[in-house]
C-alpha positions in Angstrom: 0.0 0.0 0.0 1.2 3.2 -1.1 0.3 6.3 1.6 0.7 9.7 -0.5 3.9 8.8 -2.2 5.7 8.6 0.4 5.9 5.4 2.3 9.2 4.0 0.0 10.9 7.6 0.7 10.4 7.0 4.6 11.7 4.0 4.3 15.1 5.0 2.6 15.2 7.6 5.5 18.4 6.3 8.1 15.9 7.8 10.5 13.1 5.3 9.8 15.3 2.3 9.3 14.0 -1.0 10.3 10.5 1.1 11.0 7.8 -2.1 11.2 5.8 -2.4 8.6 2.7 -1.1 10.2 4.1 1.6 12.1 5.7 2.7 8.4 2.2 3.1 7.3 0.6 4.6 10.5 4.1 7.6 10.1 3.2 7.9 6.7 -0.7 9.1 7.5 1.3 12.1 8.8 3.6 12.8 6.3 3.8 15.3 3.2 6.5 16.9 1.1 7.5 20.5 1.7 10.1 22.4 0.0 11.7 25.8 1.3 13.8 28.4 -0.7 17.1 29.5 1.1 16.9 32.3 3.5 13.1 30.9 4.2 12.4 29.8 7.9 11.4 26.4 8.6 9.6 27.2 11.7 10.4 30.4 14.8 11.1 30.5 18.5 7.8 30.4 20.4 5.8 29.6 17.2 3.3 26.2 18.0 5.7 23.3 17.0 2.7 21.5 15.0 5.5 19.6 12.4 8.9 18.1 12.2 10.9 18.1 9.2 13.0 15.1 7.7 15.3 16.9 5.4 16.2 14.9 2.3 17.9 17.6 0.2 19.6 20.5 1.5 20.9 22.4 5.0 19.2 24.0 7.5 20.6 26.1 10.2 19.3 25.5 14.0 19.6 29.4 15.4 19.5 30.7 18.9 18.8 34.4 19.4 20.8 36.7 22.4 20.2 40.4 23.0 23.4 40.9 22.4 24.5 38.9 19.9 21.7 38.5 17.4 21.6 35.3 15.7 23.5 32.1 16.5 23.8 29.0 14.7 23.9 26.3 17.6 23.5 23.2 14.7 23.8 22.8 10.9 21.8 19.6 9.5 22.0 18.1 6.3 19.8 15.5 4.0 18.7 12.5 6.5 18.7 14.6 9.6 15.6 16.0 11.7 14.3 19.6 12.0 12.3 20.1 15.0 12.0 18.1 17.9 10.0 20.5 20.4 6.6 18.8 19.1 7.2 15.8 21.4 7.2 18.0 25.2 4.3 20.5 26.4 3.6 23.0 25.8 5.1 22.2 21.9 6.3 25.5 21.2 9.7 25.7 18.7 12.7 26.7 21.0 15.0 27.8 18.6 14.7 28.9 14.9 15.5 26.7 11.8 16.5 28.5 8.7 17.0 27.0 5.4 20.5 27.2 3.9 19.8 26.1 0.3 16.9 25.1 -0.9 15.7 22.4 1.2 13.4 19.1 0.3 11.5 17.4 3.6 9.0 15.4 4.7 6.9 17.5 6.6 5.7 15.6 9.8 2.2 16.3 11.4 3.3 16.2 14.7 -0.7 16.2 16.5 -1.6 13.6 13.7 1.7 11.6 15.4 1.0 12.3 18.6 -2.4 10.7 18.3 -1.0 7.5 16.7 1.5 7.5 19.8 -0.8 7.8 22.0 -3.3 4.9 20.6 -0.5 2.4 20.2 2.5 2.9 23.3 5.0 0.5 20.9 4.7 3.2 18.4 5.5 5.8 20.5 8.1 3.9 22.5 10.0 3.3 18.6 9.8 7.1 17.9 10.9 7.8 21.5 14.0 5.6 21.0 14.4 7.4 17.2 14.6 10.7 19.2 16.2 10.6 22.3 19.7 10.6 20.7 18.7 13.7 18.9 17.4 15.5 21.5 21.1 14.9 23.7 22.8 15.7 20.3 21.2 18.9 20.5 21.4 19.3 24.2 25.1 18.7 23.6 25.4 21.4 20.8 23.6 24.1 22.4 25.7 23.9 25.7 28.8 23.5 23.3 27.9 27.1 21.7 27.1 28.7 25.2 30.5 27.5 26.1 31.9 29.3 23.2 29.5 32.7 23.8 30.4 33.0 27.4 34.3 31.9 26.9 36.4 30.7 29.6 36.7 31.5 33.2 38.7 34.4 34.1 38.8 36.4 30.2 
């Protein structure tokens, strides 16, 4: 069965791999394909977090904001990496900004329409939990990497 195109496309994804079957087809209910032009935003700080993005062409720049510093890029992702994971955690609001690089090809996740398969079947939200825990220390792990490098080292 063949869910908008896109089920043999989430199955290449390194993300996905070794996805049962059924929980394949229950992702790809959620899934569409976006594109975004460079210099376009993915999603804002604060904005409702209501998708994730699989990139699958392209980089996209994860960016913090300071007073005094403007704009920081914490992260830069590439094709088979995740934009966005502040749609699993209440109150699902983005936490940092993603800006597109290049021109960028995703899979646009519906993150309420994932949610609510999570919720209706614990193994499939257990899998994606296990999918996203390493990303969310990756990027735990970046961002206190770059406040390291704002704030410098004791004593300057």
């Amino acid at each position: 069965m063949q869910v908008y195109g896109l089920d043999r496309t989430i199955r290449e994804q390194p993300f996905f791999a070794g996805l049962q079957e059924a929980f394949c087809m229950l992702v790809c209910g959620c899934a569409r394909n976006v594109r975004f032009e460079a210099g376009q935003y993915l999603f804002h700080e604060g904005a409702p977090a209501e998708e994730f993005y699989l990139l699958r062409h392209g980089r996209v720049a994860l960016e913090l904001h300071g007073p005094e510093r403007g704009s920081v890029t914490f992260q830069t992702l590439g094709p088979g990496e995740l934009a966005g994971v502040s749609w699993l955690i209440p109150p699902y609001r983005w936490t940092y900004d993603a800006r597109a690089l290049t021109l960028v090809r995703a899979i646009a996740m519906d993150a309420a329409c994932l949610r609510q398969k999570c919720e209706e079947d614990h193994h499939l939200g257990y899998e994606m939990m296990k999918r996203f825990m390493p990303i969310l220390i990756e990027r735990l792990q970046a961002t206190r990497l770059q406040i390291l490098d704002v704030y410098g080292s004791p004593g300057q």
